[in-house]
Backbone as JSON, one array per atom type, in Angstrom:
{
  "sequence": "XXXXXXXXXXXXXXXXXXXXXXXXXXXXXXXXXXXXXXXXXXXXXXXXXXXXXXXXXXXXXXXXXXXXXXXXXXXXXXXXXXXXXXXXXXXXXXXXXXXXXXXXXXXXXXXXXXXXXXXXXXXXXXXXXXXXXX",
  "N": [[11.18, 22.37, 17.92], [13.4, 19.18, 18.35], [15.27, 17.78, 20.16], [18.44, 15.88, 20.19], [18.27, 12.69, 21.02], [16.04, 12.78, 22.21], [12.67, 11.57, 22.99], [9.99, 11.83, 20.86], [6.77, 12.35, 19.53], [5.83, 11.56, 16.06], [2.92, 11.59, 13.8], [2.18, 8.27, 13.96], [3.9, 7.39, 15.03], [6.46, 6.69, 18.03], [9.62, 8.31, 17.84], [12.86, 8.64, 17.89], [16.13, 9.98, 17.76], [18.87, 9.0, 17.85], [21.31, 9.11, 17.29], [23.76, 11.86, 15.86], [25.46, 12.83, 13.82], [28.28, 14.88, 12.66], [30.96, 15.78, 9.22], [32.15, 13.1, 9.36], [33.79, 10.91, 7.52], [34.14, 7.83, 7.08], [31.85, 5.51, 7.59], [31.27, 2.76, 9.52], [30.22, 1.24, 11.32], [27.79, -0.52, 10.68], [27.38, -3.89, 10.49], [28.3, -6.49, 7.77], [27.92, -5.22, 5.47], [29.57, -3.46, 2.82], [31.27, -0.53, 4.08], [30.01, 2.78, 3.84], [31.45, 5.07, 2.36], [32.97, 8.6, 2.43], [31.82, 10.39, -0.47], [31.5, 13.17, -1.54], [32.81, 14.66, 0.25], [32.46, 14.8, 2.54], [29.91, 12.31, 5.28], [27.22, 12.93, 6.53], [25.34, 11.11, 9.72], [22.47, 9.51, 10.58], [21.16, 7.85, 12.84], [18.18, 6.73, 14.44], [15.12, 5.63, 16.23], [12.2, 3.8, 15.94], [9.13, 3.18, 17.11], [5.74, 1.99, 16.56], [3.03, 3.53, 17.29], [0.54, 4.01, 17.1], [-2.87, 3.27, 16.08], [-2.91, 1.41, 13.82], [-1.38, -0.2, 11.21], [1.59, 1.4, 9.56], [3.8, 2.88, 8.48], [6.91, 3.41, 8.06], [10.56, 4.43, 6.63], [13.49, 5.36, 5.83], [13.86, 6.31, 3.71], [12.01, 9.01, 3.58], [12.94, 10.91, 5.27], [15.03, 14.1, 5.26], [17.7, 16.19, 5.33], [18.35, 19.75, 6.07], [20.14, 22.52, 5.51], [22.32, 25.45, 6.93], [21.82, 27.08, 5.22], [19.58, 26.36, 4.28], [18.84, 24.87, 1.92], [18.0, 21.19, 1.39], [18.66, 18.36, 1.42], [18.36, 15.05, 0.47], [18.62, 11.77, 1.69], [21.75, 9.12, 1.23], [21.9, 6.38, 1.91], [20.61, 3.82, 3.17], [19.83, 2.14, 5.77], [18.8, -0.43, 7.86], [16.39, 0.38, 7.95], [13.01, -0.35, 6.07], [11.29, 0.91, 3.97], [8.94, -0.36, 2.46], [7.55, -1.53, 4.36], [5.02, -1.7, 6.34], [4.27, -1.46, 9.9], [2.94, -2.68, 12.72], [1.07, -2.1, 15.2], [2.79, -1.43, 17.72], [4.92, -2.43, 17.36], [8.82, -2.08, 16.81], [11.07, -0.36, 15.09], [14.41, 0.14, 14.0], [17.08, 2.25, 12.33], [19.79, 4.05, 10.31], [20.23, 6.78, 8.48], [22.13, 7.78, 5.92], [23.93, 10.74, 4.74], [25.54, 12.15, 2.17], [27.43, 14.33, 1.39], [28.38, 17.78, 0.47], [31.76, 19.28, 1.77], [31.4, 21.7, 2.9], [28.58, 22.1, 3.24], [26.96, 23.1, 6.23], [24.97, 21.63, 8.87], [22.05, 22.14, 10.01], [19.73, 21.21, 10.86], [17.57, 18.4, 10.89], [14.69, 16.62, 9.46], [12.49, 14.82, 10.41], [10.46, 12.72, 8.93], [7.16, 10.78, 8.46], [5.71, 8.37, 6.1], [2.52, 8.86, 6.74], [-0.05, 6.77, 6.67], [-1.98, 5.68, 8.43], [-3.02, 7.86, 9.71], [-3.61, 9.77, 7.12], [-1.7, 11.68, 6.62], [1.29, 13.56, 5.68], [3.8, 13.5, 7.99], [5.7, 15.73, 10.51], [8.4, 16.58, 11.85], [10.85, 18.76, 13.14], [14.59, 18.14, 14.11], [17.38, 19.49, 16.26], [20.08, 20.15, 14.97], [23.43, 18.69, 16.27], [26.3, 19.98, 17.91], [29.17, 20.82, 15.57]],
  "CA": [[12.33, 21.58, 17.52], [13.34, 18.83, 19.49], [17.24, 17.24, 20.58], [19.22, 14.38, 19.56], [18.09, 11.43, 22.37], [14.69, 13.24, 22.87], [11.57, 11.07, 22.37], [8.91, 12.64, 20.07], [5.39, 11.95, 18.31], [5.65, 11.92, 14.67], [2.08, 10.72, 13.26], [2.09, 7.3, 14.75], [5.39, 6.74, 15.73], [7.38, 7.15, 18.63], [10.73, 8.37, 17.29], [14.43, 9.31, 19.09], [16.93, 10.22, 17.0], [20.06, 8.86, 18.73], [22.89, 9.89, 17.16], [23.18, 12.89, 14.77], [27.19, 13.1, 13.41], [28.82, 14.93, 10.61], [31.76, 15.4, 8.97], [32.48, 11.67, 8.99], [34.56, 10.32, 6.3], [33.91, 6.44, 6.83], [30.83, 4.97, 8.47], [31.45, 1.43, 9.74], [29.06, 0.67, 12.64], [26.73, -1.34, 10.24], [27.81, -4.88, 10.29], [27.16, -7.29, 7.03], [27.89, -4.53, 4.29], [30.53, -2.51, 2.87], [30.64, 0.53, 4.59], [29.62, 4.07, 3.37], [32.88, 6.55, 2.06], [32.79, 9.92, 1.78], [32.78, 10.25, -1.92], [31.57, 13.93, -1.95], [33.35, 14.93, 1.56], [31.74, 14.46, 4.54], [29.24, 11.82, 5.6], [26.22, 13.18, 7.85], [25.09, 10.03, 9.99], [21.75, 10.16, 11.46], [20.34, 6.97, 13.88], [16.94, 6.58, 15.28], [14.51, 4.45, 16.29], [10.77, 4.48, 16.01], [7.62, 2.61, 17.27], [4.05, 2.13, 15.88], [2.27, 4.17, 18.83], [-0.62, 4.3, 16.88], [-4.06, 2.42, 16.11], [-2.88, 0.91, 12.31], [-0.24, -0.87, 10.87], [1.85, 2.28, 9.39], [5.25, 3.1, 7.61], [8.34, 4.21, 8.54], [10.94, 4.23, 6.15], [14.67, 6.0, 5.8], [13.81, 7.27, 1.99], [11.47, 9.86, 4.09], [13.56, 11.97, 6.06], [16.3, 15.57, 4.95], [18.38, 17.29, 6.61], [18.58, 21.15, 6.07], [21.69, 22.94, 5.92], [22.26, 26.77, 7.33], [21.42, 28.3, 4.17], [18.04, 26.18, 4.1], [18.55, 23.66, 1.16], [17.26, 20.49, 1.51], [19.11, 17.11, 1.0], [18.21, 13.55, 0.8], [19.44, 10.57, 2.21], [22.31, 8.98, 0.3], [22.0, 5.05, 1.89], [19.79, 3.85, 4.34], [20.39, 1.19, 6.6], [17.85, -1.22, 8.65], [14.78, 0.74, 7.52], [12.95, -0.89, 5.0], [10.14, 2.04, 3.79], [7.87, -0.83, 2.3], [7.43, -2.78, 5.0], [4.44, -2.11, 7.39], [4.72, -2.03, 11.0], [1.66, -2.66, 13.16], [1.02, -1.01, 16.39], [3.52, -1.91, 18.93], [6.33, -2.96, 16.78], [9.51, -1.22, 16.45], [12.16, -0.8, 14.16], [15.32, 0.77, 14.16], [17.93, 2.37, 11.41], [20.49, 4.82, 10.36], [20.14, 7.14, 7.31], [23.84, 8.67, 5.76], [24.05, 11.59, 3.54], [27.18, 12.41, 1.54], [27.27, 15.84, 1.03], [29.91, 18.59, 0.19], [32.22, 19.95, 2.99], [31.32, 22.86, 3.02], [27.66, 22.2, 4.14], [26.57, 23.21, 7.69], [23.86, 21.44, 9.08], [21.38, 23.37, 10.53], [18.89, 20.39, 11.35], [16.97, 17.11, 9.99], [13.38, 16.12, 8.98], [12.38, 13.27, 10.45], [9.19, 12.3, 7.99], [6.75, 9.12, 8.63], [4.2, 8.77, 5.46], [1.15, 8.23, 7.89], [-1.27, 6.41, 6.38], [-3.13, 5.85, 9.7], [-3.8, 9.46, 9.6], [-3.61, 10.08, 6.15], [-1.24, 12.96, 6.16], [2.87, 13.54, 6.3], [3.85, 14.13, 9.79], [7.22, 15.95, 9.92], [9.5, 16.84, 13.48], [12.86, 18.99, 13.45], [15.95, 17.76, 15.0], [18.4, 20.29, 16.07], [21.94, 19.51, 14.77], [24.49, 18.9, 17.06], [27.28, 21.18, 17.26], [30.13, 20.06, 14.9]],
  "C": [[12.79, 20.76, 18.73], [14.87, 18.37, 19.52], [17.1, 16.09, 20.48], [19.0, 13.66, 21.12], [16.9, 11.69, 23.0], [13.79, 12.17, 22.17], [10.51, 12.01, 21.77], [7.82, 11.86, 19.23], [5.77, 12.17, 17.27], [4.52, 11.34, 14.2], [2.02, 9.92, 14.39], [3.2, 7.0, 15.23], [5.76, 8.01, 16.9], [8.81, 7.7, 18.65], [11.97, 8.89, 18.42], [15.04, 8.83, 18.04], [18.5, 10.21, 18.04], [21.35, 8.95, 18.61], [22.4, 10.91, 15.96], [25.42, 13.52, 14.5], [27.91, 13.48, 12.24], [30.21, 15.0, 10.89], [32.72, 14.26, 8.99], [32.97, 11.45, 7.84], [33.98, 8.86, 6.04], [32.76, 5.66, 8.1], [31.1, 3.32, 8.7], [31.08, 0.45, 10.84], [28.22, -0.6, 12.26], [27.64, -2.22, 9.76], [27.43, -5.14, 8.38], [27.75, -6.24, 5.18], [29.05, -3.69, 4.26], [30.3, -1.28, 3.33], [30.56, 1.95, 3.97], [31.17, 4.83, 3.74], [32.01, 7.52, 1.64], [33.19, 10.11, 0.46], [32.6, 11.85, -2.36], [32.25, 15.35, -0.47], [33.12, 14.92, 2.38], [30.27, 13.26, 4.49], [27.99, 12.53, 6.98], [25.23, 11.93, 8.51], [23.87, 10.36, 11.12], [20.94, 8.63, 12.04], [19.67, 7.71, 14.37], [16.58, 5.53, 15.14], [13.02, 4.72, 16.24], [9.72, 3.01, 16.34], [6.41, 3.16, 16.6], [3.99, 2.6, 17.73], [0.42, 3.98, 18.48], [-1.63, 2.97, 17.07], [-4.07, 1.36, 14.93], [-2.05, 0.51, 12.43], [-0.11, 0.98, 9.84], [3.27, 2.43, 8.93], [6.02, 3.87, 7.95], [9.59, 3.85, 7.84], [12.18, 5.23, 6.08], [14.46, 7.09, 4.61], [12.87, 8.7, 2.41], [11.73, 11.27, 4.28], [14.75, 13.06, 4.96], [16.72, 15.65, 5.96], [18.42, 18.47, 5.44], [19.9, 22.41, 6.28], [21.3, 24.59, 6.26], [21.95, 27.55, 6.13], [20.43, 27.42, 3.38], [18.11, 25.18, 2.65], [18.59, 22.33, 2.15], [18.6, 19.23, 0.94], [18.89, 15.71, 1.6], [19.22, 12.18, 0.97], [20.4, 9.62, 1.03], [22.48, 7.28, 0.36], [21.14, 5.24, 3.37], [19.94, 2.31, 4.69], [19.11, 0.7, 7.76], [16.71, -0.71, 8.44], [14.32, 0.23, 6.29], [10.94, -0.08, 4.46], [8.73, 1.18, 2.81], [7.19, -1.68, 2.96], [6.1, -1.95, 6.03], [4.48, -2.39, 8.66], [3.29, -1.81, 11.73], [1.9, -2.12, 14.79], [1.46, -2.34, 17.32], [4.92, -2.26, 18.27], [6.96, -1.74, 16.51], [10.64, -1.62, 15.41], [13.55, 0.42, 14.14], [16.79, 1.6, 12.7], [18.71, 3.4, 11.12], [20.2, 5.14, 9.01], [21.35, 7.92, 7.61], [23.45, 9.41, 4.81], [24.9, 12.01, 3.04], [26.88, 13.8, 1.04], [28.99, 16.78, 0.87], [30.64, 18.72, 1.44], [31.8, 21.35, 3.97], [29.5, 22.97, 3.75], [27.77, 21.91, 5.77], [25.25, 22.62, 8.46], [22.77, 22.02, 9.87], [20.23, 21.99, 11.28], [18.4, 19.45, 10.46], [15.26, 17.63, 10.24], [13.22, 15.41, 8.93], [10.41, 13.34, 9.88], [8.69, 11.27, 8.03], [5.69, 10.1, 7.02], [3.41, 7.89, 6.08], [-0.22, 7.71, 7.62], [-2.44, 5.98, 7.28], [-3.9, 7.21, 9.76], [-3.76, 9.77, 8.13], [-2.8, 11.74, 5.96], [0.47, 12.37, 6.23], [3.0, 13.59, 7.26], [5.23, 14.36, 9.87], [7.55, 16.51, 11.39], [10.8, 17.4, 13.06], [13.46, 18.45, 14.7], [16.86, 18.74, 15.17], [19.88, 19.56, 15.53], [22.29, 19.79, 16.18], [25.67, 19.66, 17.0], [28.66, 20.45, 17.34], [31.22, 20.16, 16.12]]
}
């Protein structure tokens, strides 16, 4: 498992997960768009960034990744922001974006799942993130 601002391999990408923030109510960092409310109580806000490292053009997309709460369910991303999961990135290019998840209050996060689908390698390629402590 690796920490929030650590660089890591996933597949082909270089990834760092540079912020990792819950219980948020109102996200409003991302220019351009209305911003993400808590509509089911808390917002979990997770920036990174990722490079092609590899040998292919290869995919990196927000719709990918969970987070994991302390009693091990699973939840997906509820808006995703600057990642665009059909787009292709060829080796050397990076791209950057924030995935939000709206979740109850009462979840604890326990950690994420940062997920590339790696068609250079032809497999998933999956990395924990520790949470940060609320």
């Amino acid at each position: 498992m690796v920490g929030v601002g650590q660089t890591f391999r996933n597949g082909s990408f270089e990834v760092t997960v540079t912020e990792l923030t819950t219980g948020v109510k109102k996200y409003a960092k991302e220019l351009g768009v209305a911003p993400p409310v808590a509509r089911n109580g808390q917002l979990i806000v997770v920036r990174m960034k990722a490079k092609n490292v590899g040998m292919a053009p290869a995919q990196f997309g927000g719709d990918f990744h969970r987070i994991v709460d302390t009693r091990g369910r699973r939840f997906g991303p509820t808006q995703v922001r600057g990642f665009d999961y059909r787009a292709q990135l060829n080796p050397d290019q990076m791209t950057h974006g924030v995935v939000i998840f709206d979740v109850a209050p009462t979840v604890a996060l326990a950690h994420v799942i940062v997920q590339t689908d790696d068609n250079a390698v032809g497999r998933k390629a999956r990395t924990y993130v520790a949470a940060s402590k609320p």
